[in-house]
C-alpha positions as protocol buffer text, in pm:
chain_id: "A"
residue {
  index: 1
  type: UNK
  ca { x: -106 y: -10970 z: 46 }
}
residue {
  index: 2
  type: UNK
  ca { x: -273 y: -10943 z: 354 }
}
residue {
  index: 3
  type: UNK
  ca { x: -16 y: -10861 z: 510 }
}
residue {
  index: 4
  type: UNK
  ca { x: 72 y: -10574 z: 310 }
}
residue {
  index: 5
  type: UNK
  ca { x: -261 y: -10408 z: 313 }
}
residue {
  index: 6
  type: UNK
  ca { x: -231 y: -10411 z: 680 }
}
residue {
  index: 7
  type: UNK
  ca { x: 158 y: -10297 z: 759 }
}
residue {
  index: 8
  type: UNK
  ca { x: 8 y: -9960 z: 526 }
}
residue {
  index: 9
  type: UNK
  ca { x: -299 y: -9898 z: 744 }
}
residue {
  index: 10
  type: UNK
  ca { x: -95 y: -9925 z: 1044 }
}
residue {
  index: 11
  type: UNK
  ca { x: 209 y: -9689 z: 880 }
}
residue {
  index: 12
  type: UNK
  ca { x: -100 y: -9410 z: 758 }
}
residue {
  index: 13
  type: UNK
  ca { x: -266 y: -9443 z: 1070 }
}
residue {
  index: 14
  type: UNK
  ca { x: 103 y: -9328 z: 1258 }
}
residue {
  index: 15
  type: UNK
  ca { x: 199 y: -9082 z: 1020 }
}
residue {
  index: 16
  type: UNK
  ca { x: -196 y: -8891 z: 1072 }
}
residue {
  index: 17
  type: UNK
  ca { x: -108 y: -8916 z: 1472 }
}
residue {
  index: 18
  type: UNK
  ca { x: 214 y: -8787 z: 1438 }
}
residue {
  index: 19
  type: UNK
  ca { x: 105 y: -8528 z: 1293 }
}
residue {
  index: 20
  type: UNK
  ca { x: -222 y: -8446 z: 1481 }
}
residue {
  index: 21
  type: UNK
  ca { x: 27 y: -8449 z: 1773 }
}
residue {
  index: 22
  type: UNK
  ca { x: 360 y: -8250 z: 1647 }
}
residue {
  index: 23
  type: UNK
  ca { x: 305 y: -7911 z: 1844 }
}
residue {
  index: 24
  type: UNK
  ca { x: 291 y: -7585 z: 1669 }
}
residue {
  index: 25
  type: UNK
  ca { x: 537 y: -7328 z: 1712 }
}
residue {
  index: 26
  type: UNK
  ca { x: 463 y: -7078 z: 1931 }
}
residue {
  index: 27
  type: UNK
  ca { x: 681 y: -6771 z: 1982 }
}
residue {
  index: 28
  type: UNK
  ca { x: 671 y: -6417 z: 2065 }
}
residue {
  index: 29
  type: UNK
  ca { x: 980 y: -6129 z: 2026 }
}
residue {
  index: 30
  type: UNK
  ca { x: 1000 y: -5727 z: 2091 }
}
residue {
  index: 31
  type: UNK
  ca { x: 1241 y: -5647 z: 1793 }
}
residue {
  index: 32
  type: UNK
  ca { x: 1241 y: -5294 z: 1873 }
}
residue {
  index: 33
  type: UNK
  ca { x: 1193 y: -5052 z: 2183 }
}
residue {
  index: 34
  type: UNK
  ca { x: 1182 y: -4673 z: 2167 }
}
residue {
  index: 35
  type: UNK
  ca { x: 1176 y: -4372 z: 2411 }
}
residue {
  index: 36
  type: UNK
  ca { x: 1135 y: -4010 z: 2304 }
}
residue {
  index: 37
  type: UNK
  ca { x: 1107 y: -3770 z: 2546 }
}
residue {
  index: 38
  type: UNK
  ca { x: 1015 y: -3394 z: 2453 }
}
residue {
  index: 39
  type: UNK
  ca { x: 1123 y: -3141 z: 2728 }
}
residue {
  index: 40
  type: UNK
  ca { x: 936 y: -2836 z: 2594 }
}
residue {
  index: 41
  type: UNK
  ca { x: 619 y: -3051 z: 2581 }
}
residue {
  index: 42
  type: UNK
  ca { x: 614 y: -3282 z: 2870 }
}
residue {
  index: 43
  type: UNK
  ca { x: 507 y: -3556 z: 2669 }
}
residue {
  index: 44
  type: UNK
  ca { x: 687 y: -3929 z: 2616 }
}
residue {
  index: 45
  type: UNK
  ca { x: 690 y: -4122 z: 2303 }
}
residue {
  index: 46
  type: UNK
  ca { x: 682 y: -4461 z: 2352 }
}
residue {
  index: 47
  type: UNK
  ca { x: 688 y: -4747 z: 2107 }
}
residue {
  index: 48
  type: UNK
  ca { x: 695 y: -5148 z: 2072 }
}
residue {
  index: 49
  type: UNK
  ca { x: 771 y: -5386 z: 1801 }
}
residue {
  index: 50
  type: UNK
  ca { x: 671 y: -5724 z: 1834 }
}
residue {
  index: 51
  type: UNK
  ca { x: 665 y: -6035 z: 1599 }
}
residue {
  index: 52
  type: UNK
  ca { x: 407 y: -6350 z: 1709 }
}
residue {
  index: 53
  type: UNK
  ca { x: 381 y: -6673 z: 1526 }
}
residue {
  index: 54
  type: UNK
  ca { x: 41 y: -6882 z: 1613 }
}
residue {
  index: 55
  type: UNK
  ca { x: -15 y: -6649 z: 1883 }
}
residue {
  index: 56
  type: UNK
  ca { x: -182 y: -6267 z: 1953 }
}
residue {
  index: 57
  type: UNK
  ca { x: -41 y: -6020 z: 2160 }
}
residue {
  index: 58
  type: UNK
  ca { x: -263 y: -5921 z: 2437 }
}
residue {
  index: 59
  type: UNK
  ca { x: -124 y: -5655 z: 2619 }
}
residue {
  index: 60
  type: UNK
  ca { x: 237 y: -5406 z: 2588 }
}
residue {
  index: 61
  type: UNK
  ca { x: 298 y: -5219 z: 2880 }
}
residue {
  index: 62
  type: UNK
  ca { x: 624 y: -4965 z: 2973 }
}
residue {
  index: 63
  type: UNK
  ca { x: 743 y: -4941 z: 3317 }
}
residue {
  index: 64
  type: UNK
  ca { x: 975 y: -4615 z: 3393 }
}
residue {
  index: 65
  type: UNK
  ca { x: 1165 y: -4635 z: 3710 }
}
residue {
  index: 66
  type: UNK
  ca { x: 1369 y: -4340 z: 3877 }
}
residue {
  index: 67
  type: UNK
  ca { x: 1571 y: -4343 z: 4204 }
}
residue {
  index: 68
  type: UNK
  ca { x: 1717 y: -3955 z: 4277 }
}
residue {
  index: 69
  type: UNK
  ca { x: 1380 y: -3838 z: 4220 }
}
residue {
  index: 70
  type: UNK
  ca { x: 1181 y: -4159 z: 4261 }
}
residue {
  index: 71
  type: UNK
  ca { x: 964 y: -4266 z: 4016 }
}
residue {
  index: 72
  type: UNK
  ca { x: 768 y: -4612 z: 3949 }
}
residue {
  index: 73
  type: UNK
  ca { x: 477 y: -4575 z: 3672 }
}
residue {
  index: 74
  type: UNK
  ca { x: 354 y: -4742 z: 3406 }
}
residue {
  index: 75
  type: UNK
  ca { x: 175 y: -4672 z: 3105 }
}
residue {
  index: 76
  type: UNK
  ca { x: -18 y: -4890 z: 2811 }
}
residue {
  index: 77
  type: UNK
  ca { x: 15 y: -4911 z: 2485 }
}
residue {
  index: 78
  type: UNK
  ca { x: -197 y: -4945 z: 2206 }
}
residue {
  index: 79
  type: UNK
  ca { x: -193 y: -5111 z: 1844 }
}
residue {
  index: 80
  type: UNK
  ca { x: -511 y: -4932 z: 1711 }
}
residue {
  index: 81
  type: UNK
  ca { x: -387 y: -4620 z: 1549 }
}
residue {
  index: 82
  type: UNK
  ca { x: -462 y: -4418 z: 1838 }
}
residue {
  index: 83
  type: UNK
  ca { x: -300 y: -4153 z: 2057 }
}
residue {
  index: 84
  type: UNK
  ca { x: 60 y: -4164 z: 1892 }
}
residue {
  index: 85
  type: UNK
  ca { x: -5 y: -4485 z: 1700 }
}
residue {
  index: 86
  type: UNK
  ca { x: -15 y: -4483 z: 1341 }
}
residue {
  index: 87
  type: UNK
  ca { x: -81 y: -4815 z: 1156 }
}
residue {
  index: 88
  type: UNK
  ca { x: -413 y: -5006 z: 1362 }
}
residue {
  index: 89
  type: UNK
  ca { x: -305 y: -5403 z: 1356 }
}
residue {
  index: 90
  type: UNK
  ca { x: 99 y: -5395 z: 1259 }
}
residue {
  index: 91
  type: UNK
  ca { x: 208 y: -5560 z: 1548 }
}
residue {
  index: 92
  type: UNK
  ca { x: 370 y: -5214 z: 1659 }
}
residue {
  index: 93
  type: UNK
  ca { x: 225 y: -5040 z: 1975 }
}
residue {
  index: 94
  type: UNK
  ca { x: 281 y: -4695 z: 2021 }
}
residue {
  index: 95
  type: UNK
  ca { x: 145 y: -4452 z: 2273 }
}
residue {
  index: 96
  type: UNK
  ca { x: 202 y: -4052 z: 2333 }
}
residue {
  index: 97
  type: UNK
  ca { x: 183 y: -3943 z: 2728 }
}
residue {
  index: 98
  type: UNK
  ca { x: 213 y: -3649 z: 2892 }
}
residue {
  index: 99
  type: UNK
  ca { x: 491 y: -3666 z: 3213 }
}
residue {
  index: 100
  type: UNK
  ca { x: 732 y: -3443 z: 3379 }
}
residue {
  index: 101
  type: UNK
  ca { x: 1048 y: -3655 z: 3428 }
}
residue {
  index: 102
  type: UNK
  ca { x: 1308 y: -3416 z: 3586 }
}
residue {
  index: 103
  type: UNK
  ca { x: 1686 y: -3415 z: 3493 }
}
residue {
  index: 104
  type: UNK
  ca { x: 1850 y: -3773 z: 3560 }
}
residue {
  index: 105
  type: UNK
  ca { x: 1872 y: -4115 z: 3420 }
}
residue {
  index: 106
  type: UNK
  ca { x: 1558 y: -4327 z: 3364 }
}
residue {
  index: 107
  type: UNK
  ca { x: 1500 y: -4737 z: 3369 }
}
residue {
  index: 108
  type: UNK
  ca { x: 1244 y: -4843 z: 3101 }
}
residue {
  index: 109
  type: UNK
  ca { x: 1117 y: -5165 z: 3097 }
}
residue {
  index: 110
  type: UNK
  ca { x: 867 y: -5290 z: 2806 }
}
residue {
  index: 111
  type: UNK
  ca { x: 654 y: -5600 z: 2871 }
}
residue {
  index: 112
  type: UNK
  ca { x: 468 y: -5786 z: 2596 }
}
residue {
  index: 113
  type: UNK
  ca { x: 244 y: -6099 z: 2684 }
}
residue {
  index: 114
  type: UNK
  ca { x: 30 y: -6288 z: 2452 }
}
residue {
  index: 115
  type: UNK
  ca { x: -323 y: -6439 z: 2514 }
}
residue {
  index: 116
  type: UNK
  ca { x: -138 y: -6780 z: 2578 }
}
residue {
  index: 117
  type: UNK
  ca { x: 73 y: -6644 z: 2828 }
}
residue {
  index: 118
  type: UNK
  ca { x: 397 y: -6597 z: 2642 }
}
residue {
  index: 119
  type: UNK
  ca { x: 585 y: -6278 z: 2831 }
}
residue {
  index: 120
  type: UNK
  ca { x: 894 y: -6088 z: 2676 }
}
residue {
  index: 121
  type: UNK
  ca { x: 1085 y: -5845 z: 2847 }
}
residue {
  index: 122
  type: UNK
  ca { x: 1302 y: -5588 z: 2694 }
}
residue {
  index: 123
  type: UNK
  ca { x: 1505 y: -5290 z: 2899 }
}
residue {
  index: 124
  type: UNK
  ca { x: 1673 y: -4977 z: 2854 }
}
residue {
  index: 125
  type: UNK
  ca { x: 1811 y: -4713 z: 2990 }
}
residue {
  index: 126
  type: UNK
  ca { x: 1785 y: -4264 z: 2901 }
}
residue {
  index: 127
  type: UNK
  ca { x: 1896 y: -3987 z: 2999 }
}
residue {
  index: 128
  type: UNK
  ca { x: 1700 y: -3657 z: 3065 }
}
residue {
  index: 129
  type: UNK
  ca { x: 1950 y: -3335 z: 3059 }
}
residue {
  index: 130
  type: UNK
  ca { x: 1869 y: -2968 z: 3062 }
}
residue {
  index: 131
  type: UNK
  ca { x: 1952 y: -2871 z: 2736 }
}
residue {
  index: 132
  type: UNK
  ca { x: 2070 y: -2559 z: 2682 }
}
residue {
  index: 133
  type: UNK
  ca { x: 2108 y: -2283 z: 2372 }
}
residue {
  index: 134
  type: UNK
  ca { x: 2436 y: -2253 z: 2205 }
}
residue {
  index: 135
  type: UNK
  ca { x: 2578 y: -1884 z: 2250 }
}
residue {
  index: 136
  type: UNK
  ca { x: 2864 y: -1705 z: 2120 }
}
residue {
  index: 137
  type: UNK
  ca { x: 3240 y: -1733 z: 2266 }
}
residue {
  index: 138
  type: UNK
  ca { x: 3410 y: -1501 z: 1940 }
}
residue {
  index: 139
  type: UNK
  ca { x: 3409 y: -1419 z: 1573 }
}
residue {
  index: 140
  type: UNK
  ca { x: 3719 y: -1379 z: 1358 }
}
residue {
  index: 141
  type: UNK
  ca { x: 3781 y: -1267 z: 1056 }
}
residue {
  index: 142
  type: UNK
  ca { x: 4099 y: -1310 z: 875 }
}
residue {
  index: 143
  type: UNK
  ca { x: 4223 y: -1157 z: 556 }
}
residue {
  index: 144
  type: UNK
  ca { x: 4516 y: -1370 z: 394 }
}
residue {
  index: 145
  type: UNK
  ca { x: 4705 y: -1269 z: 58 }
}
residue {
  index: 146
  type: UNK
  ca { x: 4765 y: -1534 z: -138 }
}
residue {
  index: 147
  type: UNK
  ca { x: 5110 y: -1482 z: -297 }
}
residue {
  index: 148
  type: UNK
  ca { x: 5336 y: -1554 z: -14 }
}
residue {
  index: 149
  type: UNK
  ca { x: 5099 y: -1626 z: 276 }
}
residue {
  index: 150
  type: UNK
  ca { x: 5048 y: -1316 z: 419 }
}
residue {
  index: 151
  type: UNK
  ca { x: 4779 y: -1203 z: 636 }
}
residue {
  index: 152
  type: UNK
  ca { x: 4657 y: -1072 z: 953 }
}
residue {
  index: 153
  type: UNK
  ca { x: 4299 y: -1084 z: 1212 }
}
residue {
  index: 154
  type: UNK
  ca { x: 4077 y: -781 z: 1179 }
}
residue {
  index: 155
  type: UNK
  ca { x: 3836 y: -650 z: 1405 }
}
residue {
  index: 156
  type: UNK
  ca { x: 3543 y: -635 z: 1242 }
}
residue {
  index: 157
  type: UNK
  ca { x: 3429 y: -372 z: 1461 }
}
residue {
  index: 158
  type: UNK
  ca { x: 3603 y: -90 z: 1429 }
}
residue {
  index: 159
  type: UNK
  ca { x: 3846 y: -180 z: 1061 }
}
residue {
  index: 160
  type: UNK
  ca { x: 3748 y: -208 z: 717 }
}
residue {
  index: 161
  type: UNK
  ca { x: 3813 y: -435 z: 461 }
}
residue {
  index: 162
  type: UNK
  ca { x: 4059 y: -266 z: 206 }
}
residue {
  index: 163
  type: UNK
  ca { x: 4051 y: -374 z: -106 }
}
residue {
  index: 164
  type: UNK
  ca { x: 4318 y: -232 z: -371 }
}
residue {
  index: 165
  type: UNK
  ca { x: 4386 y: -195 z: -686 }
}
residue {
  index: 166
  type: UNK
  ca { x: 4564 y: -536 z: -803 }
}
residue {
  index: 167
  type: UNK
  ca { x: 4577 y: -797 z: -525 }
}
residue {
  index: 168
  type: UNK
  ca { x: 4332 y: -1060 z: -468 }
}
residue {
  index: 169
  type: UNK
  ca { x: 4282 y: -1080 z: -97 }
}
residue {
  index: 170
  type: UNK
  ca { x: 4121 y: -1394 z: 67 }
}
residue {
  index: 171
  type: UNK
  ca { x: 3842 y: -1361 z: 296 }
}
residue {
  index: 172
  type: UNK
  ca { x: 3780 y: -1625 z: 623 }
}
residue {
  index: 173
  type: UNK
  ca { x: 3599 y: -1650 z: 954 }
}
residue {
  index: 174
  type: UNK
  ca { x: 3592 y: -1812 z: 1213 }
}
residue {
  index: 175
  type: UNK
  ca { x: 3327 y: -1855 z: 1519 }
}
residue {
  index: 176
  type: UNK
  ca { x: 3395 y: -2001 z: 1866 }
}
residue {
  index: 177
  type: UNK
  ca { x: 3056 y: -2164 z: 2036 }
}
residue {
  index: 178
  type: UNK
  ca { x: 2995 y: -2258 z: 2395 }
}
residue {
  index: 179
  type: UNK
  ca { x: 2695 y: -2543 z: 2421 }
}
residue {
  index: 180
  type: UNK
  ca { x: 2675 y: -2729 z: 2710 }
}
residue {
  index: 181
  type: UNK
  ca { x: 2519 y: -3020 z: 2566 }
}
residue {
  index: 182
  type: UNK
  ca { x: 2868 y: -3071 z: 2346 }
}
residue {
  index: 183
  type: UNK
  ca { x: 2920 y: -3133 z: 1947 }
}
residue {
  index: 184
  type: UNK
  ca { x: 2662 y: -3394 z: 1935 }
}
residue {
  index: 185
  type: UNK
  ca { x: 2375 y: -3182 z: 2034 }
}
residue {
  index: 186
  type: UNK
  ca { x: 2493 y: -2935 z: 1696 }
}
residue {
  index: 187
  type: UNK
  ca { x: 2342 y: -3068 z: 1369 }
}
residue {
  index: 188
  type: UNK
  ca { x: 2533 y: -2799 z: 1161 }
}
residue {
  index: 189
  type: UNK
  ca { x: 2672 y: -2389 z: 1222 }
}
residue {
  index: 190
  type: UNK
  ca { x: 2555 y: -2169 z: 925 }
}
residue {
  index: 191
  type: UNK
  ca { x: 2564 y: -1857 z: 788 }
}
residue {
  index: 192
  type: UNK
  ca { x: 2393 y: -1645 z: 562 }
}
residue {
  index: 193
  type: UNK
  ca { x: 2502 y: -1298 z: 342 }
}
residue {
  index: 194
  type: UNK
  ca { x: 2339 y: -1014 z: 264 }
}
residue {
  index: 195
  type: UNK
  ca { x: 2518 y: -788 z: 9 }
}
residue {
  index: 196
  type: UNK
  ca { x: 2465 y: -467 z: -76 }
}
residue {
  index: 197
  type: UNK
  ca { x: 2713 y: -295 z: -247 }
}
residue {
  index: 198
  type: UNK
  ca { x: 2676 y: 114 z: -341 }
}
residue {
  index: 199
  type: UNK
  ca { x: 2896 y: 156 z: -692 }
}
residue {
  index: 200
  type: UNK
  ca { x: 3119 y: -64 z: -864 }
}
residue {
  index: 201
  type: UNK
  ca { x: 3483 y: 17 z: -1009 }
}
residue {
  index: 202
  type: UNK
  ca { x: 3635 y: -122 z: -1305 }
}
residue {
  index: 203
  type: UNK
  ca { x: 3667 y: -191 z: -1618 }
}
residue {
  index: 204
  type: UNK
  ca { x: 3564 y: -527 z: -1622 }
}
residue {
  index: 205
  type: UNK
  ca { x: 3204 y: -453 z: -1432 }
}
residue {
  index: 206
  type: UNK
  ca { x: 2917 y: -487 z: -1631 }
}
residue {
  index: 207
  type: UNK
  ca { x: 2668 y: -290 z: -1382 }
}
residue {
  index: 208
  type: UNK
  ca { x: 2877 y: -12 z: -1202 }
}
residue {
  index: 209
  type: UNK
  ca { x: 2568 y: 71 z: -979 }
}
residue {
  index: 210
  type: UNK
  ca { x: 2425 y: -20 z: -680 }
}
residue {
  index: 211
  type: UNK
  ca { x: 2279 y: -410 z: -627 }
}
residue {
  index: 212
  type: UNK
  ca { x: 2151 y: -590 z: -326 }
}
residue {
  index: 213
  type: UNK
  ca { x: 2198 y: -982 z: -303 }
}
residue {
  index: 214
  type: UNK
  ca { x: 2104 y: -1240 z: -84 }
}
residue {
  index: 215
  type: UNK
  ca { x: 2261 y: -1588 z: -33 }
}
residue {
  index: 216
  type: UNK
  ca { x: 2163 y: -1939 z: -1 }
}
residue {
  index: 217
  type: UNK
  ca { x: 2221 y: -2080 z: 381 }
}
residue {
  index: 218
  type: UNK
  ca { x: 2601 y: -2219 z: 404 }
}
residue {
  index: 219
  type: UNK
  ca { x: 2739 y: -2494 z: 624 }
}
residue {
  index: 220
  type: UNK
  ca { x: 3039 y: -2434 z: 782 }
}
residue {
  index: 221
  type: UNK
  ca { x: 3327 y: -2680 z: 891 }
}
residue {
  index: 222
  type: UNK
  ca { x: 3361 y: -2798 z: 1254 }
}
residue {
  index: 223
  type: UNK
  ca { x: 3724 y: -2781 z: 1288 }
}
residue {
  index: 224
  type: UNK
  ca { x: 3793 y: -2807 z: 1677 }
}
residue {
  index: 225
  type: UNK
  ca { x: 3656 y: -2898 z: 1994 }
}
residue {
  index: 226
  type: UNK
  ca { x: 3722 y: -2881 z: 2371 }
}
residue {
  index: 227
  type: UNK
  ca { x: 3438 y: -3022 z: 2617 }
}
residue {
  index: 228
  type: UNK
  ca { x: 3168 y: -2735 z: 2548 }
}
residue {
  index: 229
  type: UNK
  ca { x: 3385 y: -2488 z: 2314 }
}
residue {
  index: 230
  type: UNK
  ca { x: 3293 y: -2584 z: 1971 }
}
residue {
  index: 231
  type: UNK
  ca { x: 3553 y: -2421 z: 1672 }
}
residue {
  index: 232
  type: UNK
  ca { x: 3323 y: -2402 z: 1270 }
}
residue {
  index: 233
  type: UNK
  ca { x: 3554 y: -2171 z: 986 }
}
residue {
  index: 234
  type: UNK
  ca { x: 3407 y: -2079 z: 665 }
}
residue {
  index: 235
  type: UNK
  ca { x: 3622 y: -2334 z: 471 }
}
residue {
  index: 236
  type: UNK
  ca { x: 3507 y: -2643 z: 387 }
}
residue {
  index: 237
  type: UNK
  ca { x: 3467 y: -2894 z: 98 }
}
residue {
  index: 238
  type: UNK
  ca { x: 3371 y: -2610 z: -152 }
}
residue {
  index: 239
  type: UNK
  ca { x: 3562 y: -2307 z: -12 }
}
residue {
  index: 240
  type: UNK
  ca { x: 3943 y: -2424 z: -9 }
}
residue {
  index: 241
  type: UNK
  ca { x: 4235 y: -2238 z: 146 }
}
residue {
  index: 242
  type: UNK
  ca { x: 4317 y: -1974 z: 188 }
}
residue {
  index: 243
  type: UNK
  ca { x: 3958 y: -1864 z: 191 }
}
residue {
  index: 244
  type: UNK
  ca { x: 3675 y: -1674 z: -27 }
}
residue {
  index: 245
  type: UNK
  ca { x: 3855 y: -1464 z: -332 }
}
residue {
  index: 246
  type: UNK
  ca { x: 3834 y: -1122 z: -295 }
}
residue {
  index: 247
  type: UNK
  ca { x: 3866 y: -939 z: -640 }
}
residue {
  index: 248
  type: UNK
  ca { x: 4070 y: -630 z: -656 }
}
residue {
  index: 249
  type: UNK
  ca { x: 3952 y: -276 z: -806 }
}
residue {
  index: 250
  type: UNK
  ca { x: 4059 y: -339 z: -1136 }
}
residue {
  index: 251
  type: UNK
  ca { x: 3874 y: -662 z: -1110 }
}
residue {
  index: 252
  type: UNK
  ca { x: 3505 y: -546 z: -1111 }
}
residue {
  index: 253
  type: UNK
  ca { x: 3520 y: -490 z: -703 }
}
residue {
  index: 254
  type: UNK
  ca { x: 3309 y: -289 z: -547 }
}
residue {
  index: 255
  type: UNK
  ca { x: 3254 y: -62 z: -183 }
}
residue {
  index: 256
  type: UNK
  ca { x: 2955 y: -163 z: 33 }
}
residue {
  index: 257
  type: UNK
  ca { x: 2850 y: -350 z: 314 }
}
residue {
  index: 258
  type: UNK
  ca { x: 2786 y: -753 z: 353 }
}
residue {
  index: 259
  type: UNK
  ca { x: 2570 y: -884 z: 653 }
}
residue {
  index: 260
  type: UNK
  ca { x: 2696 y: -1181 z: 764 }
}
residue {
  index: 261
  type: UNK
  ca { x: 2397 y: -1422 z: 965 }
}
residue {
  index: 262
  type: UNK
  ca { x: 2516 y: -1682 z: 1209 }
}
residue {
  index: 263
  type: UNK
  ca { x: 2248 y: -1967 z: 1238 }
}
residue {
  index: 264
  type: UNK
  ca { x: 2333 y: -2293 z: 1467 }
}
residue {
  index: 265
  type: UNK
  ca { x: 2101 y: -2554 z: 1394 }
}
residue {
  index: 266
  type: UNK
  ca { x: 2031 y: -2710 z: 1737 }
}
residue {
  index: 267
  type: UNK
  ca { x: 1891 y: -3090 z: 1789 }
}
residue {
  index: 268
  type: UNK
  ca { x: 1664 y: -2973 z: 2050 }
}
residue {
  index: 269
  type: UNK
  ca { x: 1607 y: -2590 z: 1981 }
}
residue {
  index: 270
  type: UNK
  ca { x: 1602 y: -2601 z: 1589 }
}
residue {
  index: 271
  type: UNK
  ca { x: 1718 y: -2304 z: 1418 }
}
residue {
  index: 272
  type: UNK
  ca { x: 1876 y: -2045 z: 1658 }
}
residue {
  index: 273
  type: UNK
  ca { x: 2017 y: -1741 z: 1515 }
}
residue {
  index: 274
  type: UNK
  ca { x: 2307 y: -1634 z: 1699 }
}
residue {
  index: 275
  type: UNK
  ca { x: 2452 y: -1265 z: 1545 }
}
residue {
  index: 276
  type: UNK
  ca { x: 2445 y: -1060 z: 1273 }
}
residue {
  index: 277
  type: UNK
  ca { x: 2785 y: -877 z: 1168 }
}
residue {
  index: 278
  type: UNK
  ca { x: 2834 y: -594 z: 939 }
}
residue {
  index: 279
  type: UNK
  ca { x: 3178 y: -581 z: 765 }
}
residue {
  index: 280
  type: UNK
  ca { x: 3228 y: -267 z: 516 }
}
residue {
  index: 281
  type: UNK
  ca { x: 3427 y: -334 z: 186 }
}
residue {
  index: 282
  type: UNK
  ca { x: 3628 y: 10 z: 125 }
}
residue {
  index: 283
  type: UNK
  ca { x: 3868 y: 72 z: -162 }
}
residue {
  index: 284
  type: UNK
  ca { x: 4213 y: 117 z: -45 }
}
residue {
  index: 285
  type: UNK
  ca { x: 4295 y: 423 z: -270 }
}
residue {
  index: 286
  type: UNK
  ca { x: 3968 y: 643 z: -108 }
}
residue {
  index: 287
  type: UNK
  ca { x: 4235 y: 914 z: 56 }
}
residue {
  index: 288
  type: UNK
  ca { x: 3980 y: 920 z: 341 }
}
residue {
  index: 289
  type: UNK
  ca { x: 4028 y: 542 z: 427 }
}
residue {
  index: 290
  type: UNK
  ca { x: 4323 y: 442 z: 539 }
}
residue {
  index: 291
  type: UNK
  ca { x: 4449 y: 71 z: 493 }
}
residue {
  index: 292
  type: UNK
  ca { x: 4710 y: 106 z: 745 }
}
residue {
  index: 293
  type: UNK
  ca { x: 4697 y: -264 z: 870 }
}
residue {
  index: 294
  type: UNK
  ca { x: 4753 y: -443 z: 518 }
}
residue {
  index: 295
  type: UNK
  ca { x: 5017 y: -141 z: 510 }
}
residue {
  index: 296
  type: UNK
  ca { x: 5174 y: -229 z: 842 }
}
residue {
  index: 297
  type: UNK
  ca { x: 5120 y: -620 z: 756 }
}
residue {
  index: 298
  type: UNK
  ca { x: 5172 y: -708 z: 406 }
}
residue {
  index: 299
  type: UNK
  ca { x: 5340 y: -370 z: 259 }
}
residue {
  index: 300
  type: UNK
  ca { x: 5428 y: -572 z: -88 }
}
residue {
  index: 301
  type: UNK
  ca { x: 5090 y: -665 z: -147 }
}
residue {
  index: 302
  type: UNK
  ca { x: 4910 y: -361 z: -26 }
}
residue {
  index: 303
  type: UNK
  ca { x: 5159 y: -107 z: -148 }
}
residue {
  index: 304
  type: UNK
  ca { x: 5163 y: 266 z: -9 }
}
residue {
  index: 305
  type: UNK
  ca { x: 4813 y: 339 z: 102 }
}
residue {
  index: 306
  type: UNK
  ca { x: 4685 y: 695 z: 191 }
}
């Protein structure tokens, strides 16, 4: 019995050693590093996730490096909800600086240590490249008849578009971009109507006078590419081929002018507005207009035009 009593005080006695000597985990990791750098501003954001267990972080740092035009500084972060920091306490450190980093690639380095002396390291690299606004290369438009494919460009400058009295025409465009800092730096191409059409003809029209309409913003489709030469058309997902329908007179049509607005949406630049076009809607049987391209093009459609 004696025995017994003593064989469990000696196995208790092991077991509370063992455990007042088992170590406690101690670990530190940067989950997540990020760099954004604003151009227009000067200023760097620069932010650090890190996860501790049985530990406290005691100081982030960021190192950016540079060789063309050399560069070594470093800059501290903070996890108290200041300058560029949101949450105090998260285990995130954040910091916004102001710098001028010229055009070239950058080495970033982000250092964590905790109070015991636990260091993590974690690297990357970015590039800083002029940016530059996208600008025009062309405009098309294109009318298209839908019966056996016929159709022709326009200049938009100096032609009308002829409308008569019972085709349906189809209406499309097409604008050529040149942006140096390729597709990727496009979020979307636009473009925006404003309608404003002097009389209606027809039977069919409810309102034969005068209106003025605006439109909603619409995307159009990125259908091409070639280094900086960037292709959008009006068609896309909701507008299918051969284009917008364009009713004929005796189809409630009507004479007037639409403004079309071209709007690229730029990552760096935001909204830029690139032209505005006018294109005039006349009726083909006006004697003083003369549709002589759908004539000369697509004489079965068209018919004999004035």
């Amino acid at each position: 019995m004696k025995k017994t009593i003593l064989v469990i005080i000696i196995l208790c006695l092991w077991s509370c050693i063992s455990e007042i000597q088992e170590p406690q985990e101690i670990y530190m990791t940067i989950s997540d590093f990020q760099a954004d750098y604003d151009q227009l501003s000067n200023k760097i954001f620069l932010q650090v996730a890190t996860e501790t267990e049985n530990d406290t972080v005691a100081d982030v740092q960021v190192q950016i490096i540079a060789d063309d035009f050399p560069l070594d500084t470093i800059f501290t972060l903070n996890d108290s909800a200041q300058t560029g920091d949101l949450i105090a306490m998260n285990g995130i450190y954040s910091g916004n600086f102001d710098i001028l980093l010229p055009f070239q690639e950058y080495q970033l380095r982000a250092v964590a240590q905790t109070h015991s002396g636990i260091e993590m390291i974690y690297e990357k690299n970015i590039q800083v490249e002029e940016q530059f606004l996208p600008e025009i290369v062309d405009i098309t438009f294109q009318k298209k008849y839908g019966i056996n494919g016929c159709g022709y460009e326009f200049d938009y400058n100096n032609s009308h578009y002829y409308i008569n009295e019972e085709d349906t025409s189809y209406l499309n465009f097409q604008i050529r971009i040149k942006d140096l800092n390729g597709l990727e730096n496009i979020q979307s191409i636009r473009y925006q109507t404003i309608t404003n059409w002097f009389y209606a003809e027809g039977v069919e029209c409810p309102n034969q006078g005068s209106s003025f309409l605006t439109s909603p913003a619409f995307y159009m489709t990125n259908i091409a590419s070639n280094d900086s030469i960037l292709t959008y058309e009006a068609i896309n997902d909701y507008i299918k081929e051969p284009g917008f329908p364009i009713n004929p007179i005796s189809v409630c049509n009507r004479f007037g002018v639409v403004t079309f607005t071209f709007i690229a949406i730029d990552i760096f630049y935001g909204p830029h507005i690139l032209d505005n076009i006018d294109l005039i809607f006349s009726n083909c049987s006006e004697g003083a207009w003369n549709a002589i391209e759908d004539c000369n093009n697509c004489p079965l459609e068209c018919g004999e035009c004035e």
